[in-house]
C-alpha positions, 0 to 999 in steps of 0.5 A, spaced: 710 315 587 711 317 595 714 312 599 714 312 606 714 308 612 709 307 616 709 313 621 708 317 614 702 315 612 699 315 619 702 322 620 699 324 613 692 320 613 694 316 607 693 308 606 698 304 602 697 301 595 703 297 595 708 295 600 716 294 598 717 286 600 725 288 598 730 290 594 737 289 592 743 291 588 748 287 587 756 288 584 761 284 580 768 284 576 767 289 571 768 284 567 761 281 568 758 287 570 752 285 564 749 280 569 749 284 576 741 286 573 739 278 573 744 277 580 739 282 584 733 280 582 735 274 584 737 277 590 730 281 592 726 275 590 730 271 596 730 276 600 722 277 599 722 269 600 718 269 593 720 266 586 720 268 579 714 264 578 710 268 584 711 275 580 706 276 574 709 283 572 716 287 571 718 293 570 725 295 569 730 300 567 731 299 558 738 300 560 738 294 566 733 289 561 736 289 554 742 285 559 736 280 561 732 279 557 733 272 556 731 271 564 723 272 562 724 270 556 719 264 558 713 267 557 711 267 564 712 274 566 710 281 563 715 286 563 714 293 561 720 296 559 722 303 561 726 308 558 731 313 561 732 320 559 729 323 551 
């Protein structure tokens, strides 16, 4: 994956595929740190003015969905889980 703004792929004669509409990451008392994936994702999708219904597909660290399983839990959304390290 190459991420780059616009004057990148114009410099380097490349089209996108894809286009970040946003991001976020979020902190919270140490004591709740288990629902800062769920508060990000909450995040991006209002910054990037969508809903969780507007997104067809996932792909999240194995570490961050093992503590948000149950927001996808119905059945709307595909995830993929990606494992770290091996």
């Amino acid at each position: 994956m190459l991420i780059a703004n616009e004057d990148g792929l114009k410099v380097n004669q490349i089209d996108a595929q894809f286009e970040i509409l946003a991001f976020a990451d979020s902190e919270m008392d140490p004591m709740d740190f288990n629902k800062t994936p769920a508060k990000a994702i909450s995040l991006a999708l209002a910054r990037a003015k969508l809903s969780l219904e507007d997104v067809s597909y996932f792909e999240i660290n194995e570490v961050s969905l093992r503590v948000i399983e149950g927001v996808f839990d119905d059945g709307h959304c595909e995830y993929e889980i990606v494992e770290c390290g091996a």
